[in-house]
VEXBA-272509 format. One line per field, with one value per residue (C-alpha): residue in one letter; chain; z, y, x. Coordinates in Angstrom, 1 decimal, padded with zeros to 4 digits. Each point is the difference from the previous one (the first is absolute). Layout:
<sites>
resn (A|...) $
chain (A|...) $
up (Z|...) $
north (Y|...) $
east (X|...) $
</sites>
This chain:
<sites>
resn (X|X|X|X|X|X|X|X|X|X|X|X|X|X|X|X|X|X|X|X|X|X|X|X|X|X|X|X|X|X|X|X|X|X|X|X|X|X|X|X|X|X|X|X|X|X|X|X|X|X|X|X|X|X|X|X|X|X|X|X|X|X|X|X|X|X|X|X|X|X|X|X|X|X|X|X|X|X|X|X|X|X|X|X|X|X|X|X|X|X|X|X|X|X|X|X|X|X|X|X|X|X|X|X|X|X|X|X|X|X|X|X|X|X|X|X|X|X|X|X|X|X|X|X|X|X|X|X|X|X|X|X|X|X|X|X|X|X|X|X|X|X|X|X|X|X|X|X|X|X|X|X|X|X|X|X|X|X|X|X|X|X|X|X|X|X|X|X|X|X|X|X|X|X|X|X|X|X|X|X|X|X|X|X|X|X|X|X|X|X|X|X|X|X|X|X|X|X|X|X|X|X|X|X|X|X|X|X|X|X|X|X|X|X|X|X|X|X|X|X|X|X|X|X|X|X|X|X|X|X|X|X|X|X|X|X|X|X|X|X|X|X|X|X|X|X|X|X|X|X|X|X|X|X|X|X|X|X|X|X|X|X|X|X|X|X|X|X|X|X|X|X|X|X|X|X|X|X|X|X|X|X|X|X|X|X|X|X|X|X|X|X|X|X|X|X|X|X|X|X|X|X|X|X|X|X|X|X|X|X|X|X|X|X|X|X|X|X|X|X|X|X|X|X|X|X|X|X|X|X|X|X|X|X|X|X) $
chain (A|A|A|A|A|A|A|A|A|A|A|A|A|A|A|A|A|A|A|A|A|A|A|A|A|A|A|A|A|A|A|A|A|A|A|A|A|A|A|A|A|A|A|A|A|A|A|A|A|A|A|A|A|A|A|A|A|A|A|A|A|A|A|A|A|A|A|A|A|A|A|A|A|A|A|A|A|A|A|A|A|A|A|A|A|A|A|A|A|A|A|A|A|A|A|A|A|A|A|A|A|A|A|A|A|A|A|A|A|A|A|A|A|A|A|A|A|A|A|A|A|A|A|A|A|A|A|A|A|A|A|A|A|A|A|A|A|A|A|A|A|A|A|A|A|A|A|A|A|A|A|A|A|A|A|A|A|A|A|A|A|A|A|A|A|A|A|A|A|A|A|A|A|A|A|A|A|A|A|A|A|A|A|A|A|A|A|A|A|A|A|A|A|A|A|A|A|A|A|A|A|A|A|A|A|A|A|A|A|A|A|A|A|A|A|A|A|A|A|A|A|A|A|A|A|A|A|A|A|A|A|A|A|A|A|A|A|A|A|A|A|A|A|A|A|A|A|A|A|A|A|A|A|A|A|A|A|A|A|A|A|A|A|A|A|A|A|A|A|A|A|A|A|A|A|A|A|A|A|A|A|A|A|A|A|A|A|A|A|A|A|A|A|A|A|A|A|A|A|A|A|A|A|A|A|A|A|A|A|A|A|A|A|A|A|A|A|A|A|A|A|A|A|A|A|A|A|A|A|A|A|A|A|A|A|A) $
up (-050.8|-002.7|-000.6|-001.2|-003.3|-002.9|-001.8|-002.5|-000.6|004.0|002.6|002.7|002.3|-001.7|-000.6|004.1|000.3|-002.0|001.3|004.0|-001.9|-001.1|003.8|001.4|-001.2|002.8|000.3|001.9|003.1|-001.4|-001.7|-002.3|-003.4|-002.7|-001.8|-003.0|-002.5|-001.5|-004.1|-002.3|-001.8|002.7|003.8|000.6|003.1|001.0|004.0|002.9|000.2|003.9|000.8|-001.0|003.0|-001.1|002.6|-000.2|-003.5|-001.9|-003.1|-000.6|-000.4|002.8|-001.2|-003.6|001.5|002.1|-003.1|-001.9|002.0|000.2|-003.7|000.4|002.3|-002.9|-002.8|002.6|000.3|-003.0|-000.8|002.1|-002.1|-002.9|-001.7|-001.3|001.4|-002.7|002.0|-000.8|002.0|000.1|-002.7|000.3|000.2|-002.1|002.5|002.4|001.6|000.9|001.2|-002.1|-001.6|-000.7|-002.6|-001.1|-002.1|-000.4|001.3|003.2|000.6|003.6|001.1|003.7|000.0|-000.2|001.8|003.3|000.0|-000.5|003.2|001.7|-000.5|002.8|002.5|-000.7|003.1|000.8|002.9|002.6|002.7|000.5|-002.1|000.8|-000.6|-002.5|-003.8|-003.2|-002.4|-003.0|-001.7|001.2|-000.2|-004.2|000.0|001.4|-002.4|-003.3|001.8|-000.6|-002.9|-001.9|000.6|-001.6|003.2|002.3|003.5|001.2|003.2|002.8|000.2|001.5|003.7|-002.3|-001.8|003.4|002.2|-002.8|-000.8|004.3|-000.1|-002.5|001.3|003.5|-001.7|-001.3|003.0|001.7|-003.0|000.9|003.4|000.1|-003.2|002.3|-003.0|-000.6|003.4|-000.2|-002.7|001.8|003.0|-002.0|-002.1|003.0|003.2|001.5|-002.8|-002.6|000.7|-003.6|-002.3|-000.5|002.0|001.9|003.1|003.2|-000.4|-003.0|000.9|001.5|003.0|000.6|-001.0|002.5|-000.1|-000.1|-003.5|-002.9|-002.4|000.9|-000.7|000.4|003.3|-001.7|003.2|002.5|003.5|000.0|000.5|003.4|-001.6|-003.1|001.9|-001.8|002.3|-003.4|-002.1|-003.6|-001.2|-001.3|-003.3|-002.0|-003.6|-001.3|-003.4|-002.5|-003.0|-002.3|-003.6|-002.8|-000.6|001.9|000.1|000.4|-002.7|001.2|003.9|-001.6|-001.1|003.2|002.1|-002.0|000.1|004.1|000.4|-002.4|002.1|003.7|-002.0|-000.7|003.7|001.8|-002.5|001.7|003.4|000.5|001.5|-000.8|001.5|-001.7|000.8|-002.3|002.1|-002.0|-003.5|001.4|000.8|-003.2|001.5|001.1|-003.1|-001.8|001.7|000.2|-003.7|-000.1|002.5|-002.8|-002.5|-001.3|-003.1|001.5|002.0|003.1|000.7|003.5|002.6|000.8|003.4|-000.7|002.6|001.6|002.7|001.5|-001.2|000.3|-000.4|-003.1|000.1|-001.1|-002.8|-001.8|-001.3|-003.6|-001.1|001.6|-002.5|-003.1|-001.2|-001.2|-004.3|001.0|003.0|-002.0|001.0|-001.2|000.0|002.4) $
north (-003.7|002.6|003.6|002.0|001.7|001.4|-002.1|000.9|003.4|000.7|001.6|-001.8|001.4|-000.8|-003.5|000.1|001.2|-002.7|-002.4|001.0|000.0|-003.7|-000.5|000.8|-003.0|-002.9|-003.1|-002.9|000.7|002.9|-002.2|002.9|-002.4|002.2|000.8|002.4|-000.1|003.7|000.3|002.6|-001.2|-001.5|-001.2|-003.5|-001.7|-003.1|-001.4|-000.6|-004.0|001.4|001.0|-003.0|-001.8|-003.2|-001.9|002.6|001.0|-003.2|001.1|003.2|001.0|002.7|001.1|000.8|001.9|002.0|000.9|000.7|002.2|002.1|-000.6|002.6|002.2|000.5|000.4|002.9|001.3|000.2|001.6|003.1|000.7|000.0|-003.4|-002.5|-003.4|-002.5|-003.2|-003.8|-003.0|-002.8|001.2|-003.2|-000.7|002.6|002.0|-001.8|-001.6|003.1|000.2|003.2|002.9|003.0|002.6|002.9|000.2|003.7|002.9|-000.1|002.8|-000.3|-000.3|000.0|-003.5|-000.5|003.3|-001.4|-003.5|001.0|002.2|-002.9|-002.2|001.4|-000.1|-003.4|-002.2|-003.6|000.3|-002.9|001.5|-000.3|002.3|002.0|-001.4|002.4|-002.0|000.3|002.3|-001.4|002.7|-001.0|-003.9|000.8|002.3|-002.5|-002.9|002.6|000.4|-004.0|000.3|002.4|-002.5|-002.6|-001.8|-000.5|001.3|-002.7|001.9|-003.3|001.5|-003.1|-001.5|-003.4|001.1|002.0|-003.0|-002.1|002.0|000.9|-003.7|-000.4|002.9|-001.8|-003.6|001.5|002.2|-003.3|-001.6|002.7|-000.2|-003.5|000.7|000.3|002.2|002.1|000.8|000.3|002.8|001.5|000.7|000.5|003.1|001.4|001.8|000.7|-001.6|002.6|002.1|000.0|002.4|-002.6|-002.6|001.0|002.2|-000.4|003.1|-000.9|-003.1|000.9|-001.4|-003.9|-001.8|-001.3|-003.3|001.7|001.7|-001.5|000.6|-001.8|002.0|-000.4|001.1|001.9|000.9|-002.7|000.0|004.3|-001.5|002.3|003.1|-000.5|-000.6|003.0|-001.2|000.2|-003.6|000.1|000.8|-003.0|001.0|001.5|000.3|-002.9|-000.2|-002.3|001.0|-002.3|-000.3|-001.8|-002.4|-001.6|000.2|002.5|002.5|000.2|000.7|002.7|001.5|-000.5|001.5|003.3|-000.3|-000.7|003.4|002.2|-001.4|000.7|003.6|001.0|-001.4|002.8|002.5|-000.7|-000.4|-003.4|-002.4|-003.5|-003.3|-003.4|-003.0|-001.8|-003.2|-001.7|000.5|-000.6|-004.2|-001.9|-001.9|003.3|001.6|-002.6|-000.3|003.8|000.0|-002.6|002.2|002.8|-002.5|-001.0|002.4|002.5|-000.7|001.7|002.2|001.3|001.0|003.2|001.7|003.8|001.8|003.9|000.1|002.1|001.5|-002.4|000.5|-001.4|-002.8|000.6|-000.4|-000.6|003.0|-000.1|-000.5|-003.4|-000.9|000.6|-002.9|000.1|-000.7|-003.2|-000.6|-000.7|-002.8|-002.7|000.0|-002.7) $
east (009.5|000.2|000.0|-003.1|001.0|-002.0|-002.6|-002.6|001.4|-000.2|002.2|001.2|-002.3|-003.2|001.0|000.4|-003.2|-001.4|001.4|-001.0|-003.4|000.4|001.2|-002.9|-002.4|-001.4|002.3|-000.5|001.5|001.2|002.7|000.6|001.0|000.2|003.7|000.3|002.8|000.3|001.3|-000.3|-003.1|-001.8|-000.9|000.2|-002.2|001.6|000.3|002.0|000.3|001.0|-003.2|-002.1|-002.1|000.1|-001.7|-003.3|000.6|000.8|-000.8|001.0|-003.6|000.5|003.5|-001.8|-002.8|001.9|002.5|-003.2|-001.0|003.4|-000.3|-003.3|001.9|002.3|-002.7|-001.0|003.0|001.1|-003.5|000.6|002.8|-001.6|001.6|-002.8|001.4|000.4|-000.1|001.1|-001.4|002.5|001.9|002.5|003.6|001.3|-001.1|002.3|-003.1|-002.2|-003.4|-001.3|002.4|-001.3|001.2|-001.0|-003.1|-000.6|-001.4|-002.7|-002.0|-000.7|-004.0|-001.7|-000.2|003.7|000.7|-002.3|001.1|004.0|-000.9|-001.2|003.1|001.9|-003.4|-001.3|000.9|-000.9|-002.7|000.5|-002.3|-003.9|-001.9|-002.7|-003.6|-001.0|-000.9|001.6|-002.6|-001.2|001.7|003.2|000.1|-000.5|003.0|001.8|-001.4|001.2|003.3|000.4|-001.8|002.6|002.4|-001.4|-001.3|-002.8|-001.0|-002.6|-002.0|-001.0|-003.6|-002.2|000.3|001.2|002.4|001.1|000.0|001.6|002.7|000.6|000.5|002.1|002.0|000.5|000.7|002.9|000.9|000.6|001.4|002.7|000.3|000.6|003.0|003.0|001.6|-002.6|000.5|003.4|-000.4|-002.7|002.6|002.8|-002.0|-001.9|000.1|003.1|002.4|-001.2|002.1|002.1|-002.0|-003.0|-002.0|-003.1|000.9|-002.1|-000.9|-001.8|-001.1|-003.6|-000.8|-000.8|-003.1|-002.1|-002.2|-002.9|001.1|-001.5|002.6|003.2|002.9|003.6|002.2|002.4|001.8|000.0|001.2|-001.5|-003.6|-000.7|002.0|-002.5|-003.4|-002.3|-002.9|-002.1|-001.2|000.6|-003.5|-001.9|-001.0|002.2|-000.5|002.6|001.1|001.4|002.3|000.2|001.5|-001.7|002.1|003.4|003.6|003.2|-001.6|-003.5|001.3|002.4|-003.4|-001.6|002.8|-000.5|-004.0|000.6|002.1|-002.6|-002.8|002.2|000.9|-003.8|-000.7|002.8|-002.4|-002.9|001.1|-000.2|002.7|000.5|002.0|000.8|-001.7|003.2|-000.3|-003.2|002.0|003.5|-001.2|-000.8|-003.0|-001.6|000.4|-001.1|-003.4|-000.3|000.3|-002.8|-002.1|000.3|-001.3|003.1|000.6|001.9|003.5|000.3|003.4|-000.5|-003.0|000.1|-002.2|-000.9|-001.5|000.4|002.5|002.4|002.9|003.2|004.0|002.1|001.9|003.8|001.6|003.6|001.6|-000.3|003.8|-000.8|-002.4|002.2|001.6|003.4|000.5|001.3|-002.5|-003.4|-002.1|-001.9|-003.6|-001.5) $
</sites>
């Protein structure tokens, strides 16, 4: 743990408020992974090697969206107080191993695009309950496909009853891939329910309530043993519009790009009033993603699933005081 202090020619409270910006992105299981060194010159993104799932996330594909998309947070951030981020991708050892480090690049002149979706950092939420039955518009599934779009990646919409009933399958082959991993599980119960309880993890109260048979969409218990407490009487709807985000080509620097194009597109959602969820399970098994990527027609390499739909309002998950996410000058990471 380190202390906040000035960086790119800010106090010490606007470099809090950035980083409680960057704090505020989707993790898996609300693992919370992101680290930031603070110098001078620059902001350095690097991880907690603490926080990795390693039986669910393998790979580190997760790990690097979810910094990605704190990565955005930042960008935001950073925006509303009129810096232009400068930002490095993997800028390599020199850097001590970092993901991305971002200097200063200028002066930003803020606009209503970076104004609304800054405003919507703090109200975007991870929606785990049924939504309402109520369709996406038109208008609103291509706002959604720019947001990806601006960040050098694609939003693929699952528009035909084959591509639906392929990708449901897919989903579910790897839901009981999982359930049959007995440390997936393990990190499922060790993140979850009543155990998070340490300033990350998913909470029961945020865990939606738990999916029946009948639901079409297999999604994860993320509080089990409340099953009764969580009963909302209510199926998760059958058709939700389910999307793919996918980068253009493969590896740590392409799902960097993707993590940011997955919190734009969750950002511009909270501005239209939708809500979405993660179906993570079909691209966190190899076999599943593999085929899902040949479902697609085998171009484009899937990142995560996301379902969007309208649905009710729902509470925040928590989240580690900031000072916690400052490394030390001696505590920087590798990348993984």
């Amino acid at each position: 743990m380190g202390a906040v202090v000035p960086t790119l020619g800010l106090a010490e409270d606007d470099v809090s408020g950035v980083l409680e910006a960057a704090s505020l992105a989707p993790s898996l299981h609300n693992s919370q992974p992101w680290r930031f060194a603070l110098h001078p010159d620059r902001v350095e993104l690097h991880f907690d090697p603490g926080e990795q799932l390693l039986a669910t996330d393998p790979e580190s594909r997760e790990l690097r969206l979810s910094c990605g998309a704190a990565l955005l947070n930042t960008r935001l951030a950073l925006q509303g107080l009129g810096i232009r981020p400068l930002v490095t991708l993997l800028p390599g050892q020199g850097a001590g191993g970092a993901l991305a480090v971002v200097r200063r690049g200028g002066r930003f002149t803020a606009t209503e695009e970076s104004c609304s979706l800054l405003r919507a950092v703090a109200h975007r939420r991870t929606n785990r309950h049924p939504f309402f039955d109520d369709p996406v518009p038109a208008r609103h599934r291509q706002l959604l496909v720019r947001a990806a779009e601006q960040e050098r990646s694609w939003l693929h919409a699952v528009t035909t009853r084959e591509e639906k009933v392929r990708l449901r399958d897919l989903v579910q082959l790897a839901h009981r891939d999982q359930l049959a991993d007995p440390g997936v599980q393990a990190e499922l119960r060790e993140w979850t329910g009543d155990r998070a309880d340490r300033g990350h993890g998913v909470p029961s109260t945020s865990a939606g309530p738990t999916p029946a048979p009948q639901d079409e969409w297999a999604l994860r218990d993320f509080a089990p043993g409340a099953s009764a407490a969580r009963s909302s009487g209510k199926d998760y709807e059958p058709d939700p519009l389910v999307v793919v985000l996918c980068s253009f080509y493969d590896g740590p620097l392409a799902e960097l790009q993707a993590g940011q194009a997955l919190q734009r597109v969750l950002l511009v959602a909270t501005t239209l009033g939708l809500s979405a969820s993660f179906l993570s399970q079909v691209v966190e098994v190899r076999r599943a993603r593999d085929s899902l990527r040949r479902v697609l027609g085998g171009s484009l390499f899937p990142q995560t699933v996301l379902r969007i739909g309208f649905g009710s309002p729902v509470p925040p998950t928590p989240r580690l005081p900031v000072r916690e996410l400052v490394l030390s000058s001696c505590g920087v990471d590798t990348g993984p």
